[in-house]
C-alpha positions in Angstrom: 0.0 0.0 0.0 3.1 2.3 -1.1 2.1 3.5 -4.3 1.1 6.8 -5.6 -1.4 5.8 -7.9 -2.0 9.3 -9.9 -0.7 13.1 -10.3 -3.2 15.1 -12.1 -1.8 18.5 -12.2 -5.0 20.1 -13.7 -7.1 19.4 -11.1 -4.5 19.7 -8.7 -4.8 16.7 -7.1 -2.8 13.5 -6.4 -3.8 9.9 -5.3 -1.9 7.7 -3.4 -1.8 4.7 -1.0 -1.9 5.2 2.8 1.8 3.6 3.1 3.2 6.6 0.9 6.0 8.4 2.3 5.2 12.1 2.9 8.4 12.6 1.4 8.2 10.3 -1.5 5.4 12.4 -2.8 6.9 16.0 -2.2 9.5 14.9 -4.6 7.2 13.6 -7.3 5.1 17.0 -7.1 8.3 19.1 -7.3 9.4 18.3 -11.0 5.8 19.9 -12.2 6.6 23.1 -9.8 3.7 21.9 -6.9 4.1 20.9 -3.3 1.9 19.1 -0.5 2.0 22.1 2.2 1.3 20.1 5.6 4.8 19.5 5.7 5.2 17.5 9.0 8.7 17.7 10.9 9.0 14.0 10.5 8.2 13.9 6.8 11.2 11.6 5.7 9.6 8.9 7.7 5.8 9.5 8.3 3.5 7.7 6.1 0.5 9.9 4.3 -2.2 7.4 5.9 -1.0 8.3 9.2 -1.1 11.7 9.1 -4.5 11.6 7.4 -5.1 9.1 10.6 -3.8 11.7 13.3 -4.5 15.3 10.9 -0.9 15.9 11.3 0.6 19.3 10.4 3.8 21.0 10.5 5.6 24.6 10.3 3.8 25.6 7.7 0.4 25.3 9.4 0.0 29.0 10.0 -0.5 30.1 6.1 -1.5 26.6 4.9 -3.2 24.3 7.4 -3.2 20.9 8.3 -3.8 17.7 6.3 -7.5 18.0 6.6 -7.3 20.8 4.3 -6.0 19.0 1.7 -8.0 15.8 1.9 -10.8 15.5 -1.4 -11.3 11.6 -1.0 -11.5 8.5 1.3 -11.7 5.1 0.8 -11.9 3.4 3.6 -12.5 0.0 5.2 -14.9 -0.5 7.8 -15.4 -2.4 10.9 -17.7 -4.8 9.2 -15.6 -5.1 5.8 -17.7 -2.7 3.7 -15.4 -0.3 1.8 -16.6 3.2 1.9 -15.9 5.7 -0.4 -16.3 9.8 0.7 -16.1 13.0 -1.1 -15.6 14.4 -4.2 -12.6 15.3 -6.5 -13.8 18.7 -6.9 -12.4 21.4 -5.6 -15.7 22.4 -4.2 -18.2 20.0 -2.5 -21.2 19.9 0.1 -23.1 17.6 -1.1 -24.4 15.5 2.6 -22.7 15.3 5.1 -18.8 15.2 5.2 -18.0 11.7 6.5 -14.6 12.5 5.0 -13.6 15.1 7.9 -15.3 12.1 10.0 -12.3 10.1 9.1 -9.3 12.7 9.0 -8.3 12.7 12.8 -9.7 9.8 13.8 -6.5 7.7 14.3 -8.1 4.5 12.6 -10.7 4.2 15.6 -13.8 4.1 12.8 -11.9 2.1 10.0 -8.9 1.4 8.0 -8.1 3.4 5.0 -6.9 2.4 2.0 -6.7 5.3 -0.6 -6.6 9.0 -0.4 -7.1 11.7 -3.0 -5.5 15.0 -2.0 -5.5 18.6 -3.1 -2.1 19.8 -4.0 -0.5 23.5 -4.5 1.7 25.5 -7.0 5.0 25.9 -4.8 5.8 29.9 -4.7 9.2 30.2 -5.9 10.6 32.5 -3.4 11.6 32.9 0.2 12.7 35.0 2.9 14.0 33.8 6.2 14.7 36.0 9.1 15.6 35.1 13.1 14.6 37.5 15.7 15.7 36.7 20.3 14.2 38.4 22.6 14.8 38.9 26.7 11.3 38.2 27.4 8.6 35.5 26.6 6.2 38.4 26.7 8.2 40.2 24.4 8.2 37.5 21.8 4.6 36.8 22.3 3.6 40.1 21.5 5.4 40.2 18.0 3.9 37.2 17.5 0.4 38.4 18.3 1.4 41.4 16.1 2.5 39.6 12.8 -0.5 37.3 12.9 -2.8 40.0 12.9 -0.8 42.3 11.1 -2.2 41.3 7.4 1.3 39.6 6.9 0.7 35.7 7.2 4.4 33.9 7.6 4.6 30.7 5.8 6.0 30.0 9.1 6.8 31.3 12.2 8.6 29.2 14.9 10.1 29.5 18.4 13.0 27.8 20.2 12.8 28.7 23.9 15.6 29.0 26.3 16.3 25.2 27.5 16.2 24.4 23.9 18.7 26.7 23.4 20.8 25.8 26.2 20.7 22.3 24.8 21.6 22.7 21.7 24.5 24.7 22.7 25.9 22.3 24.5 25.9 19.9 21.8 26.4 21.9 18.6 28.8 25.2 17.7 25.9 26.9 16.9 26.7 29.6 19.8 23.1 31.1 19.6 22.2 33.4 22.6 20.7 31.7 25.6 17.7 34.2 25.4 13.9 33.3 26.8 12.7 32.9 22.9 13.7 33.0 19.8 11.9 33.1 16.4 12.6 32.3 13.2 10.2 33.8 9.9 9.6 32.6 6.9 7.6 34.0 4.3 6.5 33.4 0.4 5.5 34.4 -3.0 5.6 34.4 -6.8 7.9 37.5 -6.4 10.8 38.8 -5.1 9.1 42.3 -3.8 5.6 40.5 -2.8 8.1 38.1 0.0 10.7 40.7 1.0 7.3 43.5 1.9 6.2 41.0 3.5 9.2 40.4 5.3 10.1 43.6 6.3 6.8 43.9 7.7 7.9 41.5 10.0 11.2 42.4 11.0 9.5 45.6 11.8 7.6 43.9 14.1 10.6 42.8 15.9 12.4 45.6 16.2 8.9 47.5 17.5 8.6 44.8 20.4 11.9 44.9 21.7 14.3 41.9 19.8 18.0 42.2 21.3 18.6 40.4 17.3 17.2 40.7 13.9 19.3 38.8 11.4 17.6 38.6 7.5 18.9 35.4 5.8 21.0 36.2 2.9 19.7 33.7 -0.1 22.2 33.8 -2.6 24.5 32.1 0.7 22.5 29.4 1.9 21.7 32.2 4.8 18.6 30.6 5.8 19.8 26.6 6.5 21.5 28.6 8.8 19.3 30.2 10.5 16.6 27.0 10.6 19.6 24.9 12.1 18.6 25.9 15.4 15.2 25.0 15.0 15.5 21.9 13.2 18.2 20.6 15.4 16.2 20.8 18.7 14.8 17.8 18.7 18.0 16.0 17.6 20.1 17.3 20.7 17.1 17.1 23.3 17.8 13.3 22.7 20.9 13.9 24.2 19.7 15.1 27.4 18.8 12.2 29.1 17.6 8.3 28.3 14.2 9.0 27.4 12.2 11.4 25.6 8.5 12.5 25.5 7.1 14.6 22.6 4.3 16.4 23.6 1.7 18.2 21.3 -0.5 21.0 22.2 -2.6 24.0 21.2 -3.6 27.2 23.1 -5.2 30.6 21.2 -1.7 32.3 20.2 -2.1 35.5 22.4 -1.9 32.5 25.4 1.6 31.5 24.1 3.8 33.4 26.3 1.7 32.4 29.3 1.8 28.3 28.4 5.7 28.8 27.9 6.0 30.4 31.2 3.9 28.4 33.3 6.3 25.3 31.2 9.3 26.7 32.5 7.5 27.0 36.1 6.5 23.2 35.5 10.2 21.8 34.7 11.2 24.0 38.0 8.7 22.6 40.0 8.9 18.8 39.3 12.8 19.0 38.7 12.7 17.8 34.9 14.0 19.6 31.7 11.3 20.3 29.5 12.7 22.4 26.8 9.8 23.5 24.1 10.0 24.7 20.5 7.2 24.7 18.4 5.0 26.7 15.6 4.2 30.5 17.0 2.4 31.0 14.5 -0.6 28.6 14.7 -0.2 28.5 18.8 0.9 24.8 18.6 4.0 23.9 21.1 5.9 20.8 21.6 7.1 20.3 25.4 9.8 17.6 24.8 9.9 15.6 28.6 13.5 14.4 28.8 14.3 12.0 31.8 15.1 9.0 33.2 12.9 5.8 32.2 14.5 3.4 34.6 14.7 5.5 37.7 11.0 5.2 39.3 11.0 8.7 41.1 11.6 10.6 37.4 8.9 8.6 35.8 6.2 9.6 38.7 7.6 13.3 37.9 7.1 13.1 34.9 3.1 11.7 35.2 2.3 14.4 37.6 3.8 17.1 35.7 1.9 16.2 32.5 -1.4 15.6 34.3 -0.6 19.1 35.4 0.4 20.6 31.9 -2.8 19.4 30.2 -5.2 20.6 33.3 -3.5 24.1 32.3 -3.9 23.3 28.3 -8.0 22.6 29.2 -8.1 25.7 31.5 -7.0 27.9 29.5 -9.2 26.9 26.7 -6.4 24.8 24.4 -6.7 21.2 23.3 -4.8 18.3 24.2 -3.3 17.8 20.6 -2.9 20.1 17.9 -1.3 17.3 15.1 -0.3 14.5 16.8 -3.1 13.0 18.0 -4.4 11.7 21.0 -3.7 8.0 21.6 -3.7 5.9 24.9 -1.3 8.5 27.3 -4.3 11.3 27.0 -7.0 9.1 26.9 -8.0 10.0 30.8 -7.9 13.9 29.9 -9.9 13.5 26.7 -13.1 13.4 27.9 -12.8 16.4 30.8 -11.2 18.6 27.1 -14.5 17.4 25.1 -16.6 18.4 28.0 -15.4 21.6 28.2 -15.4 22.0 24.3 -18.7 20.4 23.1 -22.0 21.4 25.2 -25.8 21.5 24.3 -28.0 24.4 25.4 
Protein backbone atom coordinates (compact mmCIF):
# COMPACT_ATOMS: atom_id res chain seq x y z
CA UNK A 1 0.00 0.00 0.00
CA UNK A 2 3.12 2.31 -1.10
CA UNK A 3 2.06 3.54 -4.31
CA UNK A 4 1.09 6.77 -5.58
CA UNK A 5 -1.40 5.76 -7.90
CA UNK A 6 -2.01 9.31 -9.89
CA UNK A 7 -0.71 13.08 -10.33
CA UNK A 8 -3.20 15.09 -12.06
CA UNK A 9 -1.79 18.55 -12.22
CA UNK A 10 -5.02 20.09 -13.74
CA UNK A 11 -7.05 19.42 -11.13
CA UNK A 12 -4.50 19.71 -8.74
CA UNK A 13 -4.78 16.68 -7.09
CA UNK A 14 -2.76 13.54 -6.41
CA UNK A 15 -3.79 9.92 -5.30
CA UNK A 16 -1.89 7.73 -3.38
CA UNK A 17 -1.78 4.65 -0.99
CA UNK A 18 -1.85 5.19 2.83
CA UNK A 19 1.78 3.56 3.09
CA UNK A 20 3.18 6.63 0.92
CA UNK A 21 6.05 8.40 2.26
CA UNK A 22 5.19 12.13 2.88
CA UNK A 23 8.45 12.58 1.36
CA UNK A 24 8.22 10.30 -1.51
CA UNK A 25 5.43 12.45 -2.77
CA UNK A 26 6.93 16.02 -2.17
CA UNK A 27 9.46 14.87 -4.57
CA UNK A 28 7.24 13.63 -7.28
CA UNK A 29 5.08 17.01 -7.14
CA UNK A 30 8.26 19.10 -7.32
CA UNK A 31 9.40 18.32 -11.03
CA UNK A 32 5.77 19.85 -12.18
CA UNK A 33 6.56 23.12 -9.80
CA UNK A 34 3.69 21.95 -6.89
CA UNK A 35 4.11 20.93 -3.34
CA UNK A 36 1.90 19.13 -0.47
CA UNK A 37 1.97 22.07 2.20
CA UNK A 38 1.27 20.07 5.59
CA UNK A 39 4.84 19.45 5.71
CA UNK A 40 5.15 17.46 9.04
CA UNK A 41 8.70 17.75 10.92
CA UNK A 42 8.96 13.96 10.49
CA UNK A 43 8.16 13.86 6.83
CA UNK A 44 11.19 11.58 5.65
CA UNK A 45 9.64 8.92 7.68
CA UNK A 46 5.80 9.46 8.35
CA UNK A 47 3.51 7.73 6.11
CA UNK A 48 0.49 9.88 4.26
CA UNK A 49 -2.19 7.41 5.93
CA UNK A 50 -0.97 8.27 9.21
CA UNK A 51 -1.07 11.74 9.06
CA UNK A 52 -4.52 11.65 7.40
CA UNK A 53 -5.13 9.07 10.57
CA UNK A 54 -3.85 11.68 13.25
CA UNK A 55 -4.51 15.28 10.88
CA UNK A 56 -0.87 15.91 11.30
CA UNK A 57 0.58 19.34 10.39
CA UNK A 58 3.83 20.95 10.53
CA UNK A 59 5.62 24.63 10.29
CA UNK A 60 3.79 25.61 7.69
CA UNK A 61 0.39 25.35 9.39
CA UNK A 62 -0.04 29.04 9.95
CA UNK A 63 -0.54 30.10 6.14
CA UNK A 64 -1.46 26.57 4.91
CA UNK A 65 -3.24 24.32 7.43
CA UNK A 66 -3.17 20.86 8.29
CA UNK A 67 -3.81 17.75 6.33
CA UNK A 68 -7.48 17.96 6.64
CA UNK A 69 -7.30 20.78 4.26
CA UNK A 70 -5.97 18.99 1.70
CA UNK A 71 -8.01 15.85 1.93
CA UNK A 72 -10.80 15.53 -1.42
CA UNK A 73 -11.25 11.61 -0.95
CA UNK A 74 -11.47 8.51 1.28
CA UNK A 75 -11.72 5.09 0.77
CA UNK A 76 -11.86 3.43 3.57
CA UNK A 77 -12.47 -0.02 5.18
CA UNK A 78 -14.95 -0.54 7.78
CA UNK A 79 -15.43 -2.38 10.95
CA UNK A 80 -17.65 -4.76 9.21
CA UNK A 81 -15.55 -5.11 5.77
CA UNK A 82 -17.72 -2.68 3.74
CA UNK A 83 -15.36 -0.33 1.81
CA UNK A 84 -16.56 3.22 1.91
CA UNK A 85 -15.95 5.75 -0.41
CA UNK A 86 -16.25 9.83 0.73
CA UNK A 87 -16.08 13.05 -1.08
CA UNK A 88 -15.55 14.38 -4.16
CA UNK A 89 -12.57 15.35 -6.46
CA UNK A 90 -13.83 18.75 -6.91
CA UNK A 91 -12.37 21.45 -5.64
CA UNK A 92 -15.68 22.42 -4.22
CA UNK A 93 -18.21 20.04 -2.50
CA UNK A 94 -21.22 19.95 0.10
CA UNK A 95 -23.15 17.59 -1.08
CA UNK A 96 -24.44 15.53 2.60
CA UNK A 97 -22.71 15.32 5.11
CA UNK A 98 -18.79 15.20 5.18
CA UNK A 99 -17.96 11.67 6.48
CA UNK A 100 -14.59 12.47 5.02
CA UNK A 101 -13.60 15.09 7.93
CA UNK A 102 -15.27 12.09 9.95
CA UNK A 103 -12.28 10.08 9.13
CA UNK A 104 -9.32 12.75 9.00
CA UNK A 105 -8.28 12.68 12.75
CA UNK A 106 -9.75 9.75 13.82
CA UNK A 107 -6.46 7.70 14.30
CA UNK A 108 -8.10 4.52 12.56
CA UNK A 109 -10.74 4.16 15.65
CA UNK A 110 -13.78 4.12 12.79
CA UNK A 111 -11.94 2.10 10.01
CA UNK A 112 -8.89 1.44 7.98
CA UNK A 113 -8.15 3.43 5.04
CA UNK A 114 -6.94 2.42 1.95
CA UNK A 115 -6.65 5.34 -0.64
CA UNK A 116 -6.62 8.97 -0.41
CA UNK A 117 -7.15 11.75 -3.01
CA UNK A 118 -5.53 14.98 -1.98
CA UNK A 119 -5.46 18.56 -3.11
CA UNK A 120 -2.14 19.81 -4.02
CA UNK A 121 -0.48 23.54 -4.46
CA UNK A 122 1.74 25.50 -6.96
CA UNK A 123 5.01 25.95 -4.81
CA UNK A 124 5.80 29.90 -4.67
CA UNK A 125 9.23 30.20 -5.89
CA UNK A 126 10.57 32.52 -3.44
CA UNK A 127 11.58 32.92 0.21
CA UNK A 128 12.75 35.05 2.93
CA UNK A 129 14.04 33.77 6.20
CA UNK A 130 14.72 35.99 9.10
CA UNK A 131 15.65 35.05 13.08
CA UNK A 132 14.56 37.45 15.73
CA UNK A 133 15.69 36.67 20.35
CA UNK A 134 14.16 38.39 22.57
CA UNK A 135 14.83 38.91 26.75
CA UNK A 136 11.33 38.19 27.44
CA UNK A 137 8.58 35.53 26.57
CA UNK A 138 6.20 38.40 26.67
CA UNK A 139 8.22 40.16 24.36
CA UNK A 140 8.18 37.47 21.80
CA UNK A 141 4.62 36.81 22.30
CA UNK A 142 3.57 40.11 21.48
CA UNK A 143 5.41 40.23 18.04
CA UNK A 144 3.88 37.20 17.52
CA UNK A 145 0.36 38.38 18.30
CA UNK A 146 1.37 41.40 16.10
CA UNK A 147 2.52 39.56 12.83
CA UNK A 148 -0.52 37.34 12.88
CA UNK A 149 -2.79 39.97 12.93
CA UNK A 150 -0.84 42.33 11.15
CA UNK A 151 -2.21 41.34 7.41
CA UNK A 152 1.26 39.56 6.92
CA UNK A 153 0.66 35.67 7.21
CA UNK A 154 4.37 33.90 7.58
CA UNK A 155 4.62 30.66 5.84
CA UNK A 156 6.01 30.02 9.13
CA UNK A 157 6.81 31.32 12.21
CA UNK A 158 8.55 29.16 14.87
CA UNK A 159 10.09 29.50 18.43
CA UNK A 160 13.01 27.76 20.16
CA UNK A 161 12.84 28.66 23.94
CA UNK A 162 15.65 29.04 26.34
CA UNK A 163 16.27 25.17 27.53
CA UNK A 164 16.22 24.39 23.86
CA UNK A 165 18.66 26.72 23.39
CA UNK A 166 20.80 25.83 26.19
CA UNK A 167 20.66 22.29 24.77
CA UNK A 168 21.61 22.75 21.69
CA UNK A 169 24.53 24.67 22.69
CA UNK A 170 25.87 22.30 24.47
CA UNK A 171 25.85 19.86 21.80
CA UNK A 172 26.42 21.88 18.57
CA UNK A 173 28.84 25.21 17.69
CA UNK A 174 25.89 26.89 16.85
CA UNK A 175 26.73 29.55 19.82
CA UNK A 176 23.08 31.10 19.62
CA UNK A 177 22.19 33.37 22.60
CA UNK A 178 20.68 31.71 25.58
CA UNK A 179 17.66 34.22 25.43
CA UNK A 180 13.91 33.32 26.79
CA UNK A 181 12.74 32.88 22.93
CA UNK A 182 13.70 33.03 19.77
CA UNK A 183 11.92 33.08 16.42
CA UNK A 184 12.58 32.25 13.21
CA UNK A 185 10.19 33.79 9.95
CA UNK A 186 9.58 32.55 6.87
CA UNK A 187 7.56 33.98 4.27
CA UNK A 188 6.52 33.43 0.45
CA UNK A 189 5.49 34.41 -2.99
CA UNK A 190 5.58 34.40 -6.77
CA UNK A 191 7.91 37.49 -6.38
CA UNK A 192 10.78 38.76 -5.12
CA UNK A 193 9.07 42.32 -3.79
CA UNK A 194 5.64 40.45 -2.77
CA UNK A 195 8.11 38.13 -0.04
CA UNK A 196 10.66 40.75 0.95
CA UNK A 197 7.35 43.49 1.87
CA UNK A 198 6.23 41.00 3.52
CA UNK A 199 9.22 40.39 5.35
CA UNK A 200 10.11 43.64 6.32
CA UNK A 201 6.83 43.94 7.67
CA UNK A 202 7.87 41.54 10.01
CA UNK A 203 11.18 42.44 11.00
CA UNK A 204 9.52 45.58 11.85
CA UNK A 205 7.61 43.88 14.15
CA UNK A 206 10.65 42.76 15.86
CA UNK A 207 12.38 45.60 16.20
CA UNK A 208 8.93 47.47 17.50
CA UNK A 209 8.63 44.82 20.45
CA UNK A 210 11.92 44.86 21.69
CA UNK A 211 14.26 41.93 19.80
CA UNK A 212 17.97 42.16 21.29
CA UNK A 213 18.57 40.37 17.33
CA UNK A 214 17.24 40.66 13.93
CA UNK A 215 19.28 38.80 11.43
CA UNK A 216 17.64 38.56 7.55
CA UNK A 217 18.94 35.42 5.75
CA UNK A 218 20.98 36.15 2.87
CA UNK A 219 19.69 33.69 -0.09
CA UNK A 220 22.18 33.84 -2.56
CA UNK A 221 24.46 32.12 0.73
CA UNK A 222 22.52 29.38 1.87
CA UNK A 223 21.68 32.21 4.83
CA UNK A 224 18.57 30.65 5.78
CA UNK A 225 19.79 26.60 6.51
CA UNK A 226 21.51 28.60 8.79
CA UNK A 227 19.34 30.23 10.50
CA UNK A 228 16.58 26.97 10.59
CA UNK A 229 19.60 24.85 12.14
CA UNK A 230 18.64 25.89 15.41
CA UNK A 231 15.24 25.01 15.01
CA UNK A 232 15.49 21.87 13.23
CA UNK A 233 18.23 20.59 15.43
CA UNK A 234 16.21 20.80 18.73
CA UNK A 235 14.78 17.78 18.66
CA UNK A 236 18.00 16.00 17.64
CA UNK A 237 20.13 17.31 20.65
CA UNK A 238 17.07 17.05 23.26
CA UNK A 239 17.80 13.34 22.72
CA UNK A 240 20.93 13.91 24.15
CA UNK A 241 19.68 15.07 27.37
CA UNK A 242 18.80 12.20 29.12
CA UNK A 243 17.57 8.28 28.30
CA UNK A 244 14.18 8.99 27.40
CA UNK A 245 12.17 11.39 25.56
CA UNK A 246 8.49 12.47 25.49
CA UNK A 247 7.12 14.55 22.64
CA UNK A 248 4.34 16.38 23.62
CA UNK A 249 1.73 18.19 21.33
CA UNK A 250 -0.52 20.95 22.24
CA UNK A 251 -2.64 23.98 21.16
CA UNK A 252 -3.60 27.24 23.10
CA UNK A 253 -5.20 30.65 21.17
CA UNK A 254 -1.72 32.35 20.17
CA UNK A 255 -2.06 35.46 22.35
CA UNK A 256 -1.86 32.53 25.35
CA UNK A 257 1.58 31.54 24.08
CA UNK A 258 3.75 33.40 26.29
CA UNK A 259 1.68 32.38 29.29
CA UNK A 260 1.79 28.28 28.42
CA UNK A 261 5.66 28.76 27.89
CA UNK A 262 6.01 30.41 31.21
CA UNK A 263 3.95 28.41 33.30
CA UNK A 264 6.34 25.27 31.20
CA UNK A 265 9.32 26.74 32.53
CA UNK A 266 7.48 27.00 36.10
CA UNK A 267 6.52 23.19 35.52
CA UNK A 268 10.21 21.78 34.72
CA UNK A 269 11.22 23.96 38.03
CA UNK A 270 8.68 22.57 39.97
CA UNK A 271 8.89 18.84 39.34
CA UNK A 272 12.77 18.96 38.71
CA UNK A 273 12.73 17.81 34.90
CA UNK A 274 13.96 19.62 31.74
CA UNK A 275 11.30 20.29 29.55
CA UNK A 276 12.69 22.35 26.80
CA UNK A 277 9.79 23.51 24.09
CA UNK A 278 10.03 24.67 20.55
CA UNK A 279 7.19 24.72 18.40
CA UNK A 280 4.98 26.73 15.57
CA UNK A 281 4.17 30.47 17.01
CA UNK A 282 2.42 30.96 14.54
CA UNK A 283 -0.64 28.64 14.74
CA UNK A 284 -0.18 28.48 18.80
CA UNK A 285 0.87 24.82 18.58
CA UNK A 286 3.97 23.95 21.06
CA UNK A 287 5.94 20.76 21.60
CA UNK A 288 7.14 20.27 25.38
CA UNK A 289 9.85 17.62 24.81
CA UNK A 290 9.87 15.58 28.62
CA UNK A 291 13.48 14.44 28.79
CA UNK A 292 14.31 12.00 31.80
CA UNK A 293 15.14 8.98 33.24
CA UNK A 294 12.90 5.81 32.23
CA UNK A 295 14.45 3.36 34.65
CA UNK A 296 14.67 5.51 37.67
CA UNK A 297 11.00 5.20 39.31
CA UNK A 298 11.03 8.73 41.06
CA UNK A 299 11.64 10.65 37.44
CA UNK A 300 8.87 8.63 35.77
CA UNK A 301 6.16 9.65 38.73
CA UNK A 302 7.62 13.35 37.90
CA UNK A 303 7.09 13.11 34.86
CA UNK A 304 3.13 11.68 35.15
CA UNK A 305 2.31 14.42 37.61
CA UNK A 306 3.79 17.11 35.66
CA UNK A 307 1.90 16.23 32.48
CA UNK A 308 -1.38 15.64 34.26
CA UNK A 309 -0.61 19.13 35.41
CA UNK A 310 0.41 20.59 31.92
CA UNK A 311 -2.77 19.44 30.15
CA UNK A 312 -5.21 20.56 33.33
CA UNK A 313 -3.47 24.06 32.26
CA UNK A 314 -3.86 23.31 28.34
CA UNK A 315 -7.98 22.60 29.16
CA UNK A 316 -8.12 25.72 31.48
CA UNK A 317 -6.97 27.87 29.52
CA UNK A 318 -9.22 26.89 26.65
CA UNK A 319 -6.40 24.81 24.37
CA UNK A 320 -6.68 21.18 23.33
CA UNK A 321 -4.76 18.30 24.18
CA UNK A 322 -3.27 17.82 20.59
CA UNK A 323 -2.92 20.11 17.89
CA UNK A 324 -1.29 17.28 15.06
CA UNK A 325 -0.29 14.50 16.77
CA UNK A 326 -3.09 12.97 18.01
CA UNK A 327 -4.40 11.68 21.01
CA UNK A 328 -3.69 7.96 21.60
CA UNK A 329 -3.70 5.88 24.88
CA UNK A 330 -1.34 8.52 27.28
CA UNK A 331 -4.33 11.31 26.99
CA UNK A 332 -7.04 9.10 26.95
CA UNK A 333 -7.97 9.98 30.83
CA UNK A 334 -7.87 13.89 29.90
CA UNK A 335 -9.92 13.51 26.66
CA UNK A 336 -13.10 13.36 27.88
CA UNK A 337 -12.83 16.39 30.79
CA UNK A 338 -11.16 18.64 27.11
CA UNK A 339 -14.55 17.36 25.10
CA UNK A 340 -16.57 18.38 27.99
CA UNK A 341 -15.40 21.64 28.21
CA UNK A 342 -15.38 21.95 24.35
CA UNK A 343 -18.71 20.40 23.13
CA UNK A 344 -22.01 21.43 25.23
CA UNK A 345 -25.84 21.47 24.26
CA UNK A 346 -28.04 24.44 25.43
Amino acid sequence: MDKIIHINIEDRLAVVQPGVIYAELDRALSPHGFFFPPDPASGSVCTLGGNVATNAGGIKGAKYGTTKDYVLTLEVVLPDGRILHTGSKCMKSVSGYDLTRLFVGSEGTIGVITKITFKINPKPPVTSTAMATFETLEDGGQAISEIMYSGIIPSALEFVDQQSLKAINENTDLGLPEVEIMLVAETDGYTKEETEFQMKTIMEIFRKNNATTVKHADESKGGAAALWAARKSAYGVMARINNNLIVEDLAVPMSKVPEMLRFISDLAKKYDLKIPTVGHAGDGNLHPVVSFDGTDPDQVGRVEDASEELFEKVIEMGGTLTGEHGIGLAKMPLCILSMMRSVWIS
